[in-house]
Structures are given as structure tokens and as C-alpha cells.
C-alpha positions as CSV (number, residue, x, y, z in Angstrom):
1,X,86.1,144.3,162.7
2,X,83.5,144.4,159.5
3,X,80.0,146.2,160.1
4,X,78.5,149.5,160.0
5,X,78.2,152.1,162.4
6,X,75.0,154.5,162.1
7,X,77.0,157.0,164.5
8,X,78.5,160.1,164.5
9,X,82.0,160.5,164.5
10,X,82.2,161.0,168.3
11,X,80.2,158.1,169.8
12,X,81.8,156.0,167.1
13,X,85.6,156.9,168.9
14,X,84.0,156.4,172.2
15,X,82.8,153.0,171.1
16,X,86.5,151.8,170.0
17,X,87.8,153.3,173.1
18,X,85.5,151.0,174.9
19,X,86.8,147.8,173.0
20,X,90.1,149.4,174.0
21,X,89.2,149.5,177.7
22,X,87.1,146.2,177.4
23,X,89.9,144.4,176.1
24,X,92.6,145.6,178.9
25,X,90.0,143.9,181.2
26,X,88.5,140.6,179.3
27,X,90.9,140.2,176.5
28,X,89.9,136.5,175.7
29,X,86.4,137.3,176.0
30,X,86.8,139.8,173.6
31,X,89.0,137.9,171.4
32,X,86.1,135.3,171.0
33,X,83.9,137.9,169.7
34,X,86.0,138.0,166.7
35,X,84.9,134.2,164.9
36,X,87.6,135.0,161.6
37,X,89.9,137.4,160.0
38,X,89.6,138.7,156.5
39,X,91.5,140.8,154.3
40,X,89.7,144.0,153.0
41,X,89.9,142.0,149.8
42,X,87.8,139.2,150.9
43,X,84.7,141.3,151.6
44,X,82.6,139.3,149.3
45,X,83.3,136.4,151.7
46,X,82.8,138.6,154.7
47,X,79.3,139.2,153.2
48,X,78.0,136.2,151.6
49,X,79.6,133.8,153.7
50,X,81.7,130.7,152.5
């Protein structure tokens, strides 16, 4: 998942333990959050969009 977070470091691990409980309960929904998968490498693709 690509973005930023403008949390501290304890809201930000409640927040992935969220997607972790979300997902348990709506994986496909959650699944089509995600559009496409890039490598770390790719971020200039990530952020421009191509």
C-alpha cells in the first residue's frame, strides 16, 4: 500500500491492525481497494501515473 500517514506510531499500528481485522471479514472488498501492485522501484509510476 503507497501513501503517507500523518500519525503517530501508535494509531498508525492500530490502523494496519484494522486492515488486518477488516480483511478477515471483507477480504474481496478489501482486495478491490488495492487497483495495482508496484515494486518499491516503480515509485515514479506510483506517483505520476502511467
Amino acid at each position: 500500500m503507497f501513501g503517507t500517514v500523518n500519525a503517530n506510531r501508535v494509531d498508525y499500528e492500530n490502523g494496519v491492525a484494522s486492515l488486518g481485522r477488516f480483511m478477515e471479514c471483507w477480504p474481496q472488498e478489501v482486495q478491490a481497494l488495492f487497483t495495482r501492485r508496484l515494486s518499491i522501484d516503480d515509485f515514479e509510476t506510483a506517483l505520476i501515473g502511467s
